[in-house]
Residue frames relative to the residue before (quaternion, step in Angstrom):
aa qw qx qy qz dx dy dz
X 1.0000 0.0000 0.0000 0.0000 0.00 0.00 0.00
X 0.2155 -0.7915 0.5544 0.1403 3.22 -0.83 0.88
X 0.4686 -0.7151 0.4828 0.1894 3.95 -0.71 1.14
X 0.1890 -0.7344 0.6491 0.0606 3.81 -0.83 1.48
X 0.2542 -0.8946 0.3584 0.0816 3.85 -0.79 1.06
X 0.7170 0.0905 -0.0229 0.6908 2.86 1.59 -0.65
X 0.7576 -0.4328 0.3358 0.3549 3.86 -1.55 0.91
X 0.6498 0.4868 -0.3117 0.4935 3.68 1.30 -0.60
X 0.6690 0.4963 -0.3214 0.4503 3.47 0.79 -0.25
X 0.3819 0.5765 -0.3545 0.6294 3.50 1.34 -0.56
X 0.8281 0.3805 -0.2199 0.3481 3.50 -0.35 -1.05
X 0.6864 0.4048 -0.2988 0.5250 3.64 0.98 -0.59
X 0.7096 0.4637 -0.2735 0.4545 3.81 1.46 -0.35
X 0.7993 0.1239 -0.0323 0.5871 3.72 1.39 -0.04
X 0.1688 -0.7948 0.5483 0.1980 3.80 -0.84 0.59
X 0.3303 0.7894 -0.4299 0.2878 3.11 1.13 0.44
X 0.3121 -0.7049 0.5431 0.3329 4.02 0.12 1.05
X 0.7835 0.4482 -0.3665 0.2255 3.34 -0.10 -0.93
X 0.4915 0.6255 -0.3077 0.5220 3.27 1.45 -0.19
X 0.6765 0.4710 -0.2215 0.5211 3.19 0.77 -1.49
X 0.5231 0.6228 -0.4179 0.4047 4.07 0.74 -0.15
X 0.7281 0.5366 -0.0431 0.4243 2.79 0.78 -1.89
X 0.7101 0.4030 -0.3364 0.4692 3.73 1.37 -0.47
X 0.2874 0.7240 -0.5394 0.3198 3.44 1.30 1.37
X 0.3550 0.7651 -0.4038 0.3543 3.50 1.62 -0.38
X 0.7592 0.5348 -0.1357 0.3453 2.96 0.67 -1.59
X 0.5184 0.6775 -0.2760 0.4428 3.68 1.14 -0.76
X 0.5799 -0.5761 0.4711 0.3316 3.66 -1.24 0.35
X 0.6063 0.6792 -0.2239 0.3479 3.13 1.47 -1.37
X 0.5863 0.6676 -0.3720 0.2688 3.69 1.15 -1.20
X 0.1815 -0.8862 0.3788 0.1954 3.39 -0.37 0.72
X 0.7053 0.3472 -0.4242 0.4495 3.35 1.33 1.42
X 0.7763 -0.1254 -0.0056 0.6178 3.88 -0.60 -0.17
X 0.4186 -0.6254 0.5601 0.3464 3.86 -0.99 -0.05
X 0.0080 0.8310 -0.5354 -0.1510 3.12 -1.13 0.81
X 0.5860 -0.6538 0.4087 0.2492 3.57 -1.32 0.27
X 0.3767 -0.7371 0.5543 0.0864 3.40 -1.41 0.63
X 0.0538 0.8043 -0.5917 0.0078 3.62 -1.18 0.38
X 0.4499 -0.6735 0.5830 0.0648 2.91 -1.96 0.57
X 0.1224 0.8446 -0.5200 0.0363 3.73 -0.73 0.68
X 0.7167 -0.2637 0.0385 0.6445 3.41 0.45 1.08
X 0.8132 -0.1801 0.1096 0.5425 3.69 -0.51 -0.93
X 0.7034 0.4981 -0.4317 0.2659 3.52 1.47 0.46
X 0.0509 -0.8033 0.5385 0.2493 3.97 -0.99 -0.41
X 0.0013 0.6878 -0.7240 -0.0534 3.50 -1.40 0.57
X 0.1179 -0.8107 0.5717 0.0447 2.86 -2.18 0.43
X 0.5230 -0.7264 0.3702 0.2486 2.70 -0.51 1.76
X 0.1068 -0.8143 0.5705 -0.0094 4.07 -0.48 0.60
X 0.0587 0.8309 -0.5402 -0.1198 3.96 0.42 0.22
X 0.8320 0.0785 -0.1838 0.5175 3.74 -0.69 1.01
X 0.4277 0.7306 -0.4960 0.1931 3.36 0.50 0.45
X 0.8088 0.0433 -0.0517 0.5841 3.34 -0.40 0.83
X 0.6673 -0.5101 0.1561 0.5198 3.49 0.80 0.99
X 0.8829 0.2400 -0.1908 0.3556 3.89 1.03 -0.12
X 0.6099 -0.5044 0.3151 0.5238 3.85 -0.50 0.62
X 0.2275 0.8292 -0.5020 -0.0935 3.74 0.28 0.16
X 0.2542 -0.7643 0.5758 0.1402 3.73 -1.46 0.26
X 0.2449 -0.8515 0.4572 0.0767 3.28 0.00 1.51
X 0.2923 0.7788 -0.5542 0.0285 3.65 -0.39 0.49
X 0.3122 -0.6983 0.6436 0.0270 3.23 -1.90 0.86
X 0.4721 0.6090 -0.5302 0.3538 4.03 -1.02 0.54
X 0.5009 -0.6931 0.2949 0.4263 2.42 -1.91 -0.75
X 0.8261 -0.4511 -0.0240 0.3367 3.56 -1.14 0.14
X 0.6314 0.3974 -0.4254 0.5123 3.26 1.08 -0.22
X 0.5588 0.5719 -0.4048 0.4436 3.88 0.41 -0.50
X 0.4413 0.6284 -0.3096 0.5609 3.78 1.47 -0.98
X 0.8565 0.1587 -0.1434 0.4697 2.98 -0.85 -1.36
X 0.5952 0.6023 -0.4223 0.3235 4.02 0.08 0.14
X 0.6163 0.4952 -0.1641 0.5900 2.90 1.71 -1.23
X 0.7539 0.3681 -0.3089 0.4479 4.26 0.82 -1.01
X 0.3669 0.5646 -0.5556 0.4878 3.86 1.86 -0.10
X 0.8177 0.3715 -0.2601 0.3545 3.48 -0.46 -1.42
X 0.5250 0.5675 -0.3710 0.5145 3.97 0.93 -0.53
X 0.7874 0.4902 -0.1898 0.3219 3.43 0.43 -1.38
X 0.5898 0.6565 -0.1875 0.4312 3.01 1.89 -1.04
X 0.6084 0.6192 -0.0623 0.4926 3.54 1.69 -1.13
X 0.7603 0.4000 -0.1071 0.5005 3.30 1.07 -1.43
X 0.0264 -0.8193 0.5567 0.1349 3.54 -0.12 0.79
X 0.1476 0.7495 -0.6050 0.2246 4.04 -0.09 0.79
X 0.0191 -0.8195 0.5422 0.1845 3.57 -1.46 0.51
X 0.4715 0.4990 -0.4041 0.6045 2.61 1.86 1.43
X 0.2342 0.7571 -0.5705 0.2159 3.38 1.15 0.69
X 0.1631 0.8183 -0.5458 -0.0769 3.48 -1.02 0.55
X 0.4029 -0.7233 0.5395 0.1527 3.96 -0.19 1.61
X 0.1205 0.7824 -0.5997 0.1173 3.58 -0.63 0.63
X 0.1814 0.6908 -0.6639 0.2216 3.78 -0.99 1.22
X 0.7882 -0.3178 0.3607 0.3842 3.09 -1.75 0.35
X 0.5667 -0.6362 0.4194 0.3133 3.71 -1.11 0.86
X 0.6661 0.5232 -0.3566 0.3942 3.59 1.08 -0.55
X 0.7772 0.4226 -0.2384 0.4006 3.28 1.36 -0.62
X 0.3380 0.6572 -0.4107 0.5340 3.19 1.96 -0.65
X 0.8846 0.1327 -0.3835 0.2298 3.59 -0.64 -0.57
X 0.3290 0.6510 -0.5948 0.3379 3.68 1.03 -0.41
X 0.8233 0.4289 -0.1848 0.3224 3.05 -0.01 -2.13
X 0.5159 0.7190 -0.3151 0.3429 3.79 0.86 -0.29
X 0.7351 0.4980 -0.1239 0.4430 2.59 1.54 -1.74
X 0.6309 0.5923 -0.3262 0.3804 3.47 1.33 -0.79
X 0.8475 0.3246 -0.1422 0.3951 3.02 1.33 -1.16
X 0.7416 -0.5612 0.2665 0.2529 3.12 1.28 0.18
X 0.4123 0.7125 -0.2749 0.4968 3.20 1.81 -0.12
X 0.5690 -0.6358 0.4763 0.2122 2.99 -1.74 0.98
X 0.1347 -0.7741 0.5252 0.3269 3.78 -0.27 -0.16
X 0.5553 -0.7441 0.3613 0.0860 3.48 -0.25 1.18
X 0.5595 -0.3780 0.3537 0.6473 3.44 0.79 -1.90
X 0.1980 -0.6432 0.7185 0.1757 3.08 -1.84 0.50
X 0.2198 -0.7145 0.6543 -0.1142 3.20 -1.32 1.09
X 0.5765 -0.6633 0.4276 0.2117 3.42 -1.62 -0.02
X 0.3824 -0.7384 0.5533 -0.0496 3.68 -0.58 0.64
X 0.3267 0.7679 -0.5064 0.2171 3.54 0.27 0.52
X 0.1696 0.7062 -0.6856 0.0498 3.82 -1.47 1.07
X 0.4847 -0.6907 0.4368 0.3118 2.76 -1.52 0.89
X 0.2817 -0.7917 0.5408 -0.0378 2.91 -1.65 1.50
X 0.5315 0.2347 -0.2465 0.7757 3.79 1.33 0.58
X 0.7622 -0.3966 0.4585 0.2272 2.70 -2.31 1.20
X 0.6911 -0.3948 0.4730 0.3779 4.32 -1.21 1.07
X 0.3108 -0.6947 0.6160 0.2032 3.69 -1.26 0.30
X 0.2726 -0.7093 0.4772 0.4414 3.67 -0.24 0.36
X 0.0612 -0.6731 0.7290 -0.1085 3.78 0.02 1.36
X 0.8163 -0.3615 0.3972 0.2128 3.30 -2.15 0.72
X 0.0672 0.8292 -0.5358 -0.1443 3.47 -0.39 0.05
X 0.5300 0.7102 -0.4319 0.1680 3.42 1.07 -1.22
X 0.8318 0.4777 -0.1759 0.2213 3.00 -1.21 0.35
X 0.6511 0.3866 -0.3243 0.5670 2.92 2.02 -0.06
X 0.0815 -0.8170 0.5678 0.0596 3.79 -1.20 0.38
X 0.6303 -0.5321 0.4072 0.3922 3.21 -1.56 0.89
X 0.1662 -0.6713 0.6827 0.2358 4.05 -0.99 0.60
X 0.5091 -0.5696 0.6378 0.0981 3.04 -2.22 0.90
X 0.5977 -0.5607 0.3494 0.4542 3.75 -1.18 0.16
X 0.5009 0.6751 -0.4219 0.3397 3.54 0.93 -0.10
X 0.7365 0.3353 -0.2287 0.5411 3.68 1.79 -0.41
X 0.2029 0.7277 -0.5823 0.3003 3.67 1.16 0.73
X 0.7052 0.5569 -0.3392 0.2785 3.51 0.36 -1.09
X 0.5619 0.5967 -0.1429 0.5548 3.23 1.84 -1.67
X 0.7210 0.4452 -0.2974 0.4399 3.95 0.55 -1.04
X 0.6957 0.4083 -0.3450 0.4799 3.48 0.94 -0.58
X 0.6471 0.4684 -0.3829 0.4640 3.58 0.89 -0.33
X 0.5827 0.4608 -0.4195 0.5216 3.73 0.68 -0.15
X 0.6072 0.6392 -0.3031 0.3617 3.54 0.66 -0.87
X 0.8751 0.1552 -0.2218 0.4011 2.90 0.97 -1.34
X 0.4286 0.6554 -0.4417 0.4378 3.22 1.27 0.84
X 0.8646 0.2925 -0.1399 0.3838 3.47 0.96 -0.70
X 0.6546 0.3849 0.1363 0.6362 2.83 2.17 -0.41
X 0.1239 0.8662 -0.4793 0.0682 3.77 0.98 0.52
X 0.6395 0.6516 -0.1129 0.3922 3.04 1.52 -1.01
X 0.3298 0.8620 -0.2039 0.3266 3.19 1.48 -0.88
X 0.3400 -0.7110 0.6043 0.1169 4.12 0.03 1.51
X 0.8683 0.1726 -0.1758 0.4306 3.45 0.32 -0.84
X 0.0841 -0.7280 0.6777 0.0613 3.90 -1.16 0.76
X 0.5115 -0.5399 0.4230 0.5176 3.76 -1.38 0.43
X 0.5866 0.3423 -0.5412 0.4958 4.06 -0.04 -0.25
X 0.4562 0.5484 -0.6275 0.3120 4.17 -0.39 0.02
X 0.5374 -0.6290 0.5106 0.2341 3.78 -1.02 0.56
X 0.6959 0.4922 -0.2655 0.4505 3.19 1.30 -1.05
X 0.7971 0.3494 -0.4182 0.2601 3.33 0.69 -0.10
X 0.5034 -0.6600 0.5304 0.1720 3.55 -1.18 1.05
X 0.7911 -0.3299 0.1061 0.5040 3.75 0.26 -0.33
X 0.3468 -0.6825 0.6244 0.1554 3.85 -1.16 0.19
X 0.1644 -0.7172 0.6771 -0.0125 3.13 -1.33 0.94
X 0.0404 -0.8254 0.5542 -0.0995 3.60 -0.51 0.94
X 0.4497 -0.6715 0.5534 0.2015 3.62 -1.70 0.54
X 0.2592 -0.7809 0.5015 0.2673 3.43 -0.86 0.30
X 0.3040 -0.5331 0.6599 0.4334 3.73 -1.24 -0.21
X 0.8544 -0.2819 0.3813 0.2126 3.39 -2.07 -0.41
X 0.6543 0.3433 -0.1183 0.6633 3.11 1.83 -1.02
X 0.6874 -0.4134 0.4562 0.3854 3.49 0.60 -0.05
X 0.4551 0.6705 -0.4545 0.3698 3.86 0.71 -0.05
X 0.1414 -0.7400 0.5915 0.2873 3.27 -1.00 0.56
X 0.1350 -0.8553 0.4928 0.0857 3.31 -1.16 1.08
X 0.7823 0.2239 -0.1224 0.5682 3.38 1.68 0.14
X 0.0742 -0.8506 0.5199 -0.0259 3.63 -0.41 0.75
X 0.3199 0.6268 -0.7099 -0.0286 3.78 -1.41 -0.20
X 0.3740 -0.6024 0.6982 0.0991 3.22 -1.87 0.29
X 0.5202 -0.4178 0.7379 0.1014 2.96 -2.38 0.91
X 0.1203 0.7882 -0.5565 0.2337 3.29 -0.62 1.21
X 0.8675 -0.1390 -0.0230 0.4770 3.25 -2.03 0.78
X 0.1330 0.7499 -0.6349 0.1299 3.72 0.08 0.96
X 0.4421 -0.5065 0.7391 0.0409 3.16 -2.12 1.58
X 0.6781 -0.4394 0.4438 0.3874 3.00 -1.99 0.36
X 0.7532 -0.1684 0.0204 0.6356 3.71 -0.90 0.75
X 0.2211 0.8483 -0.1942 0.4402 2.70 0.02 2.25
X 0.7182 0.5597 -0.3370 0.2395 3.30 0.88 -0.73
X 0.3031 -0.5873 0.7316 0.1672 3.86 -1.30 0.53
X 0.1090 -0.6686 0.7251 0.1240 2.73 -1.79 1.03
X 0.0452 -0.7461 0.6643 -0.0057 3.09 -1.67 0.73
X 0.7891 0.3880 -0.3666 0.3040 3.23 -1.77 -0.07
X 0.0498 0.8573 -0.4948 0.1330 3.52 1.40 1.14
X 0.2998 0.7623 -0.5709 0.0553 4.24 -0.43 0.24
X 0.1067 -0.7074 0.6976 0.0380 3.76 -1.19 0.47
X 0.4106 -0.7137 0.5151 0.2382 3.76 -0.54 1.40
X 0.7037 -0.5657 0.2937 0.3138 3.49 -0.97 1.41
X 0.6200 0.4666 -0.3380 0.5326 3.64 0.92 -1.47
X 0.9317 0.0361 -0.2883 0.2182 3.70 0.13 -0.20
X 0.4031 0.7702 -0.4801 0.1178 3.11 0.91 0.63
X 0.6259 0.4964 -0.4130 0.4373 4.07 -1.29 0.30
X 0.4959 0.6183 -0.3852 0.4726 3.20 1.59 0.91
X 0.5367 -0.5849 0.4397 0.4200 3.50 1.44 -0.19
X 0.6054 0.7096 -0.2908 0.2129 3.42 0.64 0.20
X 0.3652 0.6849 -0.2366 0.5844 2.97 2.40 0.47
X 0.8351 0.1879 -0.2145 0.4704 2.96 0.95 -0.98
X 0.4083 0.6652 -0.4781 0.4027 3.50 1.23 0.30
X 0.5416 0.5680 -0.3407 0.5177 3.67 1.41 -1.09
X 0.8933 0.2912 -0.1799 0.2912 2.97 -0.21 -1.50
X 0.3368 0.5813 -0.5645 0.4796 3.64 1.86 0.43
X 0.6164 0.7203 -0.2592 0.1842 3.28 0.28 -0.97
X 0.7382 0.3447 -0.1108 0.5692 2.79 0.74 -2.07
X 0.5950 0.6243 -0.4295 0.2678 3.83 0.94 -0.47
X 0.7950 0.3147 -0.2696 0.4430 3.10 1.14 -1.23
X 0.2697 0.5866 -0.6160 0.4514 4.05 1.03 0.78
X 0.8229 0.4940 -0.2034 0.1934 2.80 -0.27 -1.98
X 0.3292 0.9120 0.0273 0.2434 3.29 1.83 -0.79
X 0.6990 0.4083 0.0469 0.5853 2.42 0.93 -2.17
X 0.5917 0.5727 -0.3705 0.4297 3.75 0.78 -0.67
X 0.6698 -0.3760 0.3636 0.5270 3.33 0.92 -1.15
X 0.8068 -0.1746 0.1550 0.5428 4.00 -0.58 -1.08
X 0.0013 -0.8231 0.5601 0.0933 3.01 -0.98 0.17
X 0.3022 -0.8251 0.4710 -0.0782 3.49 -0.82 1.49
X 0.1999 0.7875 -0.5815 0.0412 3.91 -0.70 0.07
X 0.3191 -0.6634 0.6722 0.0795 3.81 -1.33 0.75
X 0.1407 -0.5772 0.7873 -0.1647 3.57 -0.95 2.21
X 0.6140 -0.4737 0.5724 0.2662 3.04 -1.83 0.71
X 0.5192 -0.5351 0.4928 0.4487 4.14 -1.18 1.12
X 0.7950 0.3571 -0.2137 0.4413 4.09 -0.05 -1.29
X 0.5487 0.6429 -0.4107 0.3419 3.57 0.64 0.51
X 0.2044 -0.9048 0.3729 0.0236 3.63 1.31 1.25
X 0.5955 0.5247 -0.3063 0.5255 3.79 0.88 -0.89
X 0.5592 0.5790 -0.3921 0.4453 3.69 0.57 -1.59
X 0.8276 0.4343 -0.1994 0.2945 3.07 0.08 -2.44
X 0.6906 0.4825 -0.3519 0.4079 3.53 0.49 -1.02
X 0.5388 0.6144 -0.4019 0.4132 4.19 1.13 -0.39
X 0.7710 0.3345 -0.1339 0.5252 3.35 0.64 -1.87
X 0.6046 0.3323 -0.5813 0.4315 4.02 0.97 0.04
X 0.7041 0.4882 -0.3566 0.3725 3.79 0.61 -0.23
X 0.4435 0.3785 -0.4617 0.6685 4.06 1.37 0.65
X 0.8413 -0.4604 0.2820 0.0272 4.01 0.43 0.03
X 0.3605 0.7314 -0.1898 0.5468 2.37 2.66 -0.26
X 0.0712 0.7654 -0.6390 -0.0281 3.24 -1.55 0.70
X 0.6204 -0.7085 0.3146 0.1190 3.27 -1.05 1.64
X 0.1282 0.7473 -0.6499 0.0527 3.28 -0.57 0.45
X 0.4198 -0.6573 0.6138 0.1223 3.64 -1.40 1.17
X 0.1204 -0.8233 0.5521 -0.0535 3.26 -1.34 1.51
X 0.1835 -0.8341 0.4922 0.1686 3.58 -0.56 0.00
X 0.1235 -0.7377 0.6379 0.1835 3.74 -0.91 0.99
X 0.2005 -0.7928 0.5624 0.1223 3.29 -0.66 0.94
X 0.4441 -0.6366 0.4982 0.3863 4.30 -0.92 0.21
X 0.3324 -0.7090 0.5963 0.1767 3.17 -1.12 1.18
């Protein structure tokens, strides 16, 4: 195995975004333990500890070189939140070799064409003074939700108001990679949602987020409303797989 050191080396050894997320470990910037990358013939993974609430190992190649490279990783890493995650085509080969549970498949989605000029008005960047408000919508509309305002990973929130000042809609910039960023924590309070106000956010946060470079985010596969917003800002789907470490 050959040792990758820095988020640029990832990149010159795989085009695989989801990899390339995951080599945010590597950065000064991560805001938990550093983790470590590798090479194994034509594969790479990266080891990511706490990212997105779980130890995860991103890898990309092919399948035997894969699974040779997440045996010997897996063997090293001692986590019982370990959570292996790749594209669905490669997730299961490599499952099969090694024996692993597949967990869930889910969705993958970046944007792959230039922002739409989509509506924007009306949304704004929030300040810490509305953490209290973002987590309480969250968990009203959104229990589920990877990302909360105490989460390290998130970098700032953008949110919708009502008439009175309520916040009824929120998402965040989050756990961002060089030319990078992932949004998450997407929610729209029940009383007002089917007003368009998902995708007015998530116009929003696309074209910010933009400017940095790519931008990427992960919607449940059977979640049709989500999909049909983020394939109409430009998004394009791609099936993943978290497998049990």
């Amino acid at each position: 195995m050959q040792e990758l050191l820095t988020a640029d080396a990832v990149a010159g050894a795989t085009d695989d975004l989801l990899v390339h997320w995951g080599a945010q470990a590597l950065t000064p910037e991560y805001p938990h333990e550093a983790g470590s990358a590798w090479r194994h013939g034509s594969a790479v993974a990266v080891y990511a500890p706490k990212l997105s609430r779980y130890d995860r190992v991103l890898f990309s190649g092919p399948a035997d070189d894969a699974a040779e490279l997440l045996a010997r990783l897996m063997a090293e890493v001692r986590s019982d939140r370990l959570r292996p995650l790749a594209g669905a085509e490669l997730a299961g080969p490599v499952a099969e070799r090694l024996g692993l549970e597949v967990r869930a498949t889910f969705g993958w989605m970046h944007l792959a064409a230039e922002p739409p000029s989509a509506p924007t008005a009306g949304v704004e960047w929030l300040t810490g003074a509305d953490e209290d408000a973002i987590t309480g919508l969250l968990r009203k509309a959104n229990p589920t939700s990877y990302l909360f305002p105490d989460d390290p990973g998130a970098c700032r929130w953008a949110g919708i108001r009502s008439a009175d000042g309520a916040l009824i809609a929120v998402g965040a910039d989050s756990w961002p990679a060089p030319r990078l960023r992932m949004i998450s924590g997407v929610a729209t309070h029940p009383d007002h949602r089917g007003a368009g106000l998902a995708k007015t956010l998530c116009a929003f946060l696309t074209a910010e987020l933009a400017r940095d470079g790519g931008v990427a985010l992960m919607v449940d596969a059977d979640n049709e409303p989500a999909l049909r917003v983020y394939r109409g800002l430009g998004y394009r789907y791609r099936a993943i797989t978290a497998l049990a470490g």
